[in-house]
mmCIF file of the N, C-alpha and C atoms, coordinates in Angstrom:
data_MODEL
# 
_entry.id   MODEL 
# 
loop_
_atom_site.group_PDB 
_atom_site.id 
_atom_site.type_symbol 
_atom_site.label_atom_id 
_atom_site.label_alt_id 
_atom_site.label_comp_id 
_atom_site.label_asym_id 
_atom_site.label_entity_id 
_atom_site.label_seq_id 
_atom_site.pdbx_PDB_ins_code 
_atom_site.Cartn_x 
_atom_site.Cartn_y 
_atom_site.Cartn_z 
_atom_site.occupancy 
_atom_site.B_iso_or_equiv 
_atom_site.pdbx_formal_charge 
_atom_site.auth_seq_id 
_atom_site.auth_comp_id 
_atom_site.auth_asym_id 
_atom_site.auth_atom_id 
_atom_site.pdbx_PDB_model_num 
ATOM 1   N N  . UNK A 1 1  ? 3.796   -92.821 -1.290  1.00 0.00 ? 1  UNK A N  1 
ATOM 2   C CA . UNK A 1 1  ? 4.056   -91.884 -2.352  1.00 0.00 ? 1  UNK A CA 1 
ATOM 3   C C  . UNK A 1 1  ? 2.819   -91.043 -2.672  1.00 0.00 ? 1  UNK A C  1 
ATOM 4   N N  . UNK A 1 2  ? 1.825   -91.322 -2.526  1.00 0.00 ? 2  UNK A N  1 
ATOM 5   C CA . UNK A 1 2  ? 0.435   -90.983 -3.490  1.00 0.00 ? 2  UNK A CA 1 
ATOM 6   C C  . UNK A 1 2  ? 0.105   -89.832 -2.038  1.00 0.00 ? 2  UNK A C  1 
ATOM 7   N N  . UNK A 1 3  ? 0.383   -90.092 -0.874  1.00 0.00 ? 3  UNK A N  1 
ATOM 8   C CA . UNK A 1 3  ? -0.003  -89.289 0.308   1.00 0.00 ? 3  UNK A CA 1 
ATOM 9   C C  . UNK A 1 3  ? 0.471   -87.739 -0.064  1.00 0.00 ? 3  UNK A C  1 
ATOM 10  N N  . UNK A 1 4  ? 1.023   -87.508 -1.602  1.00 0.00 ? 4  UNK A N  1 
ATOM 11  C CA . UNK A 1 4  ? 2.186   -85.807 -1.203  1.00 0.00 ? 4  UNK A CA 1 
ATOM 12  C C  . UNK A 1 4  ? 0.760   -85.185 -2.297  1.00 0.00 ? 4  UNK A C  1 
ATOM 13  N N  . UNK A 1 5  ? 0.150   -86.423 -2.791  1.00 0.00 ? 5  UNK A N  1 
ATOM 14  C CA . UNK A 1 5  ? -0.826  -86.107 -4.231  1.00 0.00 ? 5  UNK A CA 1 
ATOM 15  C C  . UNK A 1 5  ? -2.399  -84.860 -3.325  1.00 0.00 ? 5  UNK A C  1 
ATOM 16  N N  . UNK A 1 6  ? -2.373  -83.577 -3.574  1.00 0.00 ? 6  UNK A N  1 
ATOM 17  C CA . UNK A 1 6  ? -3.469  -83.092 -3.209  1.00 0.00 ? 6  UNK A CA 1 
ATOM 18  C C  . UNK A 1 6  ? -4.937  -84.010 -3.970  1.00 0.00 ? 6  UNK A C  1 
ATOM 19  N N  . UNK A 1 7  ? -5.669  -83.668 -2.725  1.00 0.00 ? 7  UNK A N  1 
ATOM 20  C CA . UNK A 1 7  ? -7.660  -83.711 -3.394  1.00 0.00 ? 7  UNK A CA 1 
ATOM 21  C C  . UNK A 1 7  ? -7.886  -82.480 -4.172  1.00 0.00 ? 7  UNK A C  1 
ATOM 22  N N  . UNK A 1 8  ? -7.880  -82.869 -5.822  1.00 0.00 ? 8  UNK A N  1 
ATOM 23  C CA . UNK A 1 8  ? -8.677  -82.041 -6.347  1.00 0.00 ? 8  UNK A CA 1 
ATOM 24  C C  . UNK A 1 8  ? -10.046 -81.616 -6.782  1.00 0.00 ? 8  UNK A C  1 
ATOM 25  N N  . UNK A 1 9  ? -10.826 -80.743 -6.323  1.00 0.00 ? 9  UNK A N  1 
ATOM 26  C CA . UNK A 1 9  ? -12.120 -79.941 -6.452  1.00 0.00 ? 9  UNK A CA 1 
ATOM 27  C C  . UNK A 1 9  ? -12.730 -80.860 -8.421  1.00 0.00 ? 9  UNK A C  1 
ATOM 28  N N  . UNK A 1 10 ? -13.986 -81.194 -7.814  1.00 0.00 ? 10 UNK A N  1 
ATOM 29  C CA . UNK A 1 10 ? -14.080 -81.357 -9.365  1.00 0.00 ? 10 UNK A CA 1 
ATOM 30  C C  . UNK A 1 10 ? -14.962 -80.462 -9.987  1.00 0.00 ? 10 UNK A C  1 
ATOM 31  N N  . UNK A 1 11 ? -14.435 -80.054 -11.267 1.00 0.00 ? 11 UNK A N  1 
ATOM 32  C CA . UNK A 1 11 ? -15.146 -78.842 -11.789 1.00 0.00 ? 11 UNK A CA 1 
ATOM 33  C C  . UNK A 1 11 ? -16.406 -79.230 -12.778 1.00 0.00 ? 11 UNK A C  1 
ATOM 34  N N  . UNK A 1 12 ? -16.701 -80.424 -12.745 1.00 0.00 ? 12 UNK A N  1 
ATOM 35  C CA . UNK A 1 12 ? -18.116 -80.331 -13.621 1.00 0.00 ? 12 UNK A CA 1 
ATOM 36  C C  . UNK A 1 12 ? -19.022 -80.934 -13.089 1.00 0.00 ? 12 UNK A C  1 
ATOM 37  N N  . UNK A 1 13 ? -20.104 -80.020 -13.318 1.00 0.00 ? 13 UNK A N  1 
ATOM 38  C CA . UNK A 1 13 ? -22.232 -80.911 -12.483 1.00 0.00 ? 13 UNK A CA 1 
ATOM 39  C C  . UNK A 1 13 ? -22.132 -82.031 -12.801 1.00 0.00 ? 13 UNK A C  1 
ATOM 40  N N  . UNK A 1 14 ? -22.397 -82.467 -11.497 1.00 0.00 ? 14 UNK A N  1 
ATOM 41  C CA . UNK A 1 14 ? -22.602 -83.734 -11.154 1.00 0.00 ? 14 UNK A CA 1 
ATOM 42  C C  . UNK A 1 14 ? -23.831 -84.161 -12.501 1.00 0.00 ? 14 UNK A C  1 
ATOM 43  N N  . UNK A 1 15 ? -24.962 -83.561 -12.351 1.00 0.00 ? 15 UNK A N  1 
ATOM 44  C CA . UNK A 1 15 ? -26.149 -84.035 -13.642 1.00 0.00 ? 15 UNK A CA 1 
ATOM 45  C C  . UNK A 1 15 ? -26.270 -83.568 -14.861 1.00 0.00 ? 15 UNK A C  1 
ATOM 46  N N  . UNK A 1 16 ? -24.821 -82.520 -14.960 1.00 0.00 ? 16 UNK A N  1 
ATOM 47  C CA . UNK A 1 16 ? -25.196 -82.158 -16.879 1.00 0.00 ? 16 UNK A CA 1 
ATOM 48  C C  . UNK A 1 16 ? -24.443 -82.991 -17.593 1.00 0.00 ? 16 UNK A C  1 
ATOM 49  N N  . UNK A 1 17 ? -25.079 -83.042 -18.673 1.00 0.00 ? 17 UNK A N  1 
ATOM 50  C CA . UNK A 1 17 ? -24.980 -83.725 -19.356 1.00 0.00 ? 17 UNK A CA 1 
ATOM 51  C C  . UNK A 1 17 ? -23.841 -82.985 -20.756 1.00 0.00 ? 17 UNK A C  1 
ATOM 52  N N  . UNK A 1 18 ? -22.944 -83.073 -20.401 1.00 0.00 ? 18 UNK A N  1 
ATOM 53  C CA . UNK A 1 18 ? -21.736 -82.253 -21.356 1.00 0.00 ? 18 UNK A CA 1 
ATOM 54  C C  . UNK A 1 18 ? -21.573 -82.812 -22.845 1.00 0.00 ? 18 UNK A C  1 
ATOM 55  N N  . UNK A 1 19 ? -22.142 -83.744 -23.012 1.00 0.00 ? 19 UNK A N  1 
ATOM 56  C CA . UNK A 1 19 ? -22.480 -84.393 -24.717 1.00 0.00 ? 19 UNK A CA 1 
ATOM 57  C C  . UNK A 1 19 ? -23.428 -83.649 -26.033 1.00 0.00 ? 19 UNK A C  1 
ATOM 58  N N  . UNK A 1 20 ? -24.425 -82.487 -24.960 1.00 0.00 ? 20 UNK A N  1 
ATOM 59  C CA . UNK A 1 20 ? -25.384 -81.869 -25.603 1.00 0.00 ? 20 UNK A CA 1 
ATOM 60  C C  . UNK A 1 20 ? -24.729 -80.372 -26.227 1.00 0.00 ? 20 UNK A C  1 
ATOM 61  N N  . UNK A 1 21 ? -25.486 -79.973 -27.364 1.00 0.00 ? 21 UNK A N  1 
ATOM 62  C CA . UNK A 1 21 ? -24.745 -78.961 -27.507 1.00 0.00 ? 21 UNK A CA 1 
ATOM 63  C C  . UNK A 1 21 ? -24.922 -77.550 -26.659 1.00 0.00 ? 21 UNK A C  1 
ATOM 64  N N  . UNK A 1 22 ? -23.927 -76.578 -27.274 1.00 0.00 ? 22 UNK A N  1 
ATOM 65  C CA . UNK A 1 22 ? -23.801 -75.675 -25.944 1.00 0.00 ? 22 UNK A CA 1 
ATOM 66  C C  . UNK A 1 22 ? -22.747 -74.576 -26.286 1.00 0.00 ? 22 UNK A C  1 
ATOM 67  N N  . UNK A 1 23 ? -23.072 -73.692 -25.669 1.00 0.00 ? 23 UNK A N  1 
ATOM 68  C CA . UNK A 1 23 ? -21.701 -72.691 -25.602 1.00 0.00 ? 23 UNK A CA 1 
ATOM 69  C C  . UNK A 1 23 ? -21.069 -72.951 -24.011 1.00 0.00 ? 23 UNK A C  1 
ATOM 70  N N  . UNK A 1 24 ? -19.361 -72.802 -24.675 1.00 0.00 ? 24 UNK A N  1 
ATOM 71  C CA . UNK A 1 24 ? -18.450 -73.472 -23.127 1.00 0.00 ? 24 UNK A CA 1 
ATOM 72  C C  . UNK A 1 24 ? -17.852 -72.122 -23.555 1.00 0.00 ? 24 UNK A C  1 
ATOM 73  N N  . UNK A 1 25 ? -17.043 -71.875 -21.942 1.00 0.00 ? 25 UNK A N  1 
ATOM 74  C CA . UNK A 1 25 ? -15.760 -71.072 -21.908 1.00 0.00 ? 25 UNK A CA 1 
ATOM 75  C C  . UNK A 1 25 ? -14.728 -72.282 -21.817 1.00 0.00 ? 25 UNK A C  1 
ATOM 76  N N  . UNK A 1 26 ? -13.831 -71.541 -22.408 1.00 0.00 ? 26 UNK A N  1 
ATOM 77  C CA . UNK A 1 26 ? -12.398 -72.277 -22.105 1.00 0.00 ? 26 UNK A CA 1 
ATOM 78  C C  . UNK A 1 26 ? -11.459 -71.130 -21.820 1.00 0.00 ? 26 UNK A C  1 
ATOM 79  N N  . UNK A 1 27 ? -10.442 -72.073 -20.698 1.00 0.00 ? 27 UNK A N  1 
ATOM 80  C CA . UNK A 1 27 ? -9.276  -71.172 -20.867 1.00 0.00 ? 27 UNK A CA 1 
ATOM 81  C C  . UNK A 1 27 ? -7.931  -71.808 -21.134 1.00 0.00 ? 27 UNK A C  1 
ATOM 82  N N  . UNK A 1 28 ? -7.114  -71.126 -21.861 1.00 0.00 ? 28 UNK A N  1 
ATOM 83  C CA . UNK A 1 28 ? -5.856  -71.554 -22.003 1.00 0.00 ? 28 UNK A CA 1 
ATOM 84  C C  . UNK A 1 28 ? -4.781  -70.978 -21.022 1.00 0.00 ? 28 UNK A C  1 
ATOM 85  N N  . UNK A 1 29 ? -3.771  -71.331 -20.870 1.00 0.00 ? 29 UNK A N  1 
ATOM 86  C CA . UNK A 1 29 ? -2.749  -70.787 -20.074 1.00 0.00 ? 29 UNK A CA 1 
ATOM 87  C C  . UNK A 1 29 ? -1.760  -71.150 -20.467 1.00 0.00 ? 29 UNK A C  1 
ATOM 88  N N  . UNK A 1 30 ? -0.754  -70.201 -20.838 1.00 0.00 ? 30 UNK A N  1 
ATOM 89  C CA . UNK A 1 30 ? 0.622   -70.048 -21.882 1.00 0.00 ? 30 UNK A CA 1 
ATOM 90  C C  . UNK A 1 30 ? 1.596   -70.174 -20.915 1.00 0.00 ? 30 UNK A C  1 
ATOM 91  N N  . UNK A 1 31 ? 2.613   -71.173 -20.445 1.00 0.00 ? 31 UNK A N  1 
ATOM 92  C CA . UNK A 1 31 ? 3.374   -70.388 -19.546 1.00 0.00 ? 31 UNK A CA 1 
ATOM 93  C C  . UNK A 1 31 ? 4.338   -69.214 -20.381 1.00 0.00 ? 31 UNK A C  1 
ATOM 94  N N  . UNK A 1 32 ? 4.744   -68.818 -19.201 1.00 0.00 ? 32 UNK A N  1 
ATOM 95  C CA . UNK A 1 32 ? 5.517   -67.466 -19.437 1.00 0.00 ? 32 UNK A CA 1 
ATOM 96  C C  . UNK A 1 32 ? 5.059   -66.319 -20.791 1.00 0.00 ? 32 UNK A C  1 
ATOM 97  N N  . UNK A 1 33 ? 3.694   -66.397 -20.794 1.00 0.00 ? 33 UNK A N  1 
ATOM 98  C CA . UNK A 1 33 ? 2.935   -65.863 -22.042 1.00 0.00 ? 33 UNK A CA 1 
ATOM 99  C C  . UNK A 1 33 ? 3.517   -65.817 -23.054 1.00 0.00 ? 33 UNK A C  1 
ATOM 100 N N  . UNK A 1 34 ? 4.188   -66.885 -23.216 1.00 0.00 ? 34 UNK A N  1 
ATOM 101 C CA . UNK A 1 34 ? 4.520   -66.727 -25.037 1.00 0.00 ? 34 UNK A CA 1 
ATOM 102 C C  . UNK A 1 34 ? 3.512   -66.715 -26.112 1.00 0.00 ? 34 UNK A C  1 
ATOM 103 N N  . UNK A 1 35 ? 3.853   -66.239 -26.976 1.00 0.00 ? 35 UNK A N  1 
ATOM 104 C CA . UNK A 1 35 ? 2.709   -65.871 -28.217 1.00 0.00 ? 35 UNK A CA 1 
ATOM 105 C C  . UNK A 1 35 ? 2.874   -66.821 -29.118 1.00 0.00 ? 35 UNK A C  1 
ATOM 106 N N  . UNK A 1 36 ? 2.263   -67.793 -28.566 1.00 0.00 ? 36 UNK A N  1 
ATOM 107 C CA . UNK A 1 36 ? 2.530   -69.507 -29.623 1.00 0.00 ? 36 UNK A CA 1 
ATOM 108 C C  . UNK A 1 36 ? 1.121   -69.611 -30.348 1.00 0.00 ? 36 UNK A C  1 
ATOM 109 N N  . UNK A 1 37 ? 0.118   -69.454 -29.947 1.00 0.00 ? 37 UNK A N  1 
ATOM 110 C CA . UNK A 1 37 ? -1.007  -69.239 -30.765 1.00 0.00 ? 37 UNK A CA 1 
ATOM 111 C C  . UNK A 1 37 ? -1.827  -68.455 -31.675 1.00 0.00 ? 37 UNK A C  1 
ATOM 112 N N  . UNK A 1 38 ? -0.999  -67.703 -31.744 1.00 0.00 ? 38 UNK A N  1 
ATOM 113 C CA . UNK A 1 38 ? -1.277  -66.952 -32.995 1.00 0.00 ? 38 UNK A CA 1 
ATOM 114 C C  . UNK A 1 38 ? -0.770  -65.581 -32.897 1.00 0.00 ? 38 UNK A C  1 
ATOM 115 N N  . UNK A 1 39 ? -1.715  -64.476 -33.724 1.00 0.00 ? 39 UNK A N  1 
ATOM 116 C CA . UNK A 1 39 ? -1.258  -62.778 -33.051 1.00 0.00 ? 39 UNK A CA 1 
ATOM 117 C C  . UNK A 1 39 ? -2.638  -62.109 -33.611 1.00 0.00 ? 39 UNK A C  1 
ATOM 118 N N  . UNK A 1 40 ? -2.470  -60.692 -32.852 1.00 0.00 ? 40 UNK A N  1 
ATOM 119 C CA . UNK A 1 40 ? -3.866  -60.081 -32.545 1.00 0.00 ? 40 UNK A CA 1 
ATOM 120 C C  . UNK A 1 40 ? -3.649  -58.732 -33.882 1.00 0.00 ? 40 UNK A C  1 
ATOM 121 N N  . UNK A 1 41 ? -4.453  -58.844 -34.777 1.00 0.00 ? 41 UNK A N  1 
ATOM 122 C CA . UNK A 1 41 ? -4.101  -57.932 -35.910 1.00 0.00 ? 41 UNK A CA 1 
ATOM 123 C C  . UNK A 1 41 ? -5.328  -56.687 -35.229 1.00 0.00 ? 41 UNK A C  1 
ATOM 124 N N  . UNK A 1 42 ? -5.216  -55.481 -35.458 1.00 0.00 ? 42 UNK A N  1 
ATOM 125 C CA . UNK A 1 42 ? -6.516  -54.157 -35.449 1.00 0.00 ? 42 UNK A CA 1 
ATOM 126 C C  . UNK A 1 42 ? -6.919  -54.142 -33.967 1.00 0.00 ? 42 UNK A C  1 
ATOM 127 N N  . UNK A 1 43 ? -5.903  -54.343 -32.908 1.00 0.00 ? 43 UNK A N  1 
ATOM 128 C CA . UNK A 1 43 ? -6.177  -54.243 -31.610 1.00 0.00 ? 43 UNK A CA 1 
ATOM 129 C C  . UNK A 1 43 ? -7.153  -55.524 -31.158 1.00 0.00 ? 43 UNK A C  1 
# 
């Protein structure tokens, strides 16, 4: 069963230390872009 499972890429450095503070990006992804998180007022 586990043979259909892809190898996924891992996305964080091996030596940082992600506990410290910091500015991150994030991304979200809506399917079918629904507008569930809020709305954009003044462009």
């Amino acid at each position: 069963m586990k043979e259909n499972i892809p190898i996924r890429k891992k996305l964080r450095l091996e030596y940082y230390d992600y506990s410290k503070q910091g500015l991150y990006f994030i991304t979200i992804c809506i399917k079918n872009r629904r507008k569930i998180l809020g709305k954009i007022n003044n462009n």
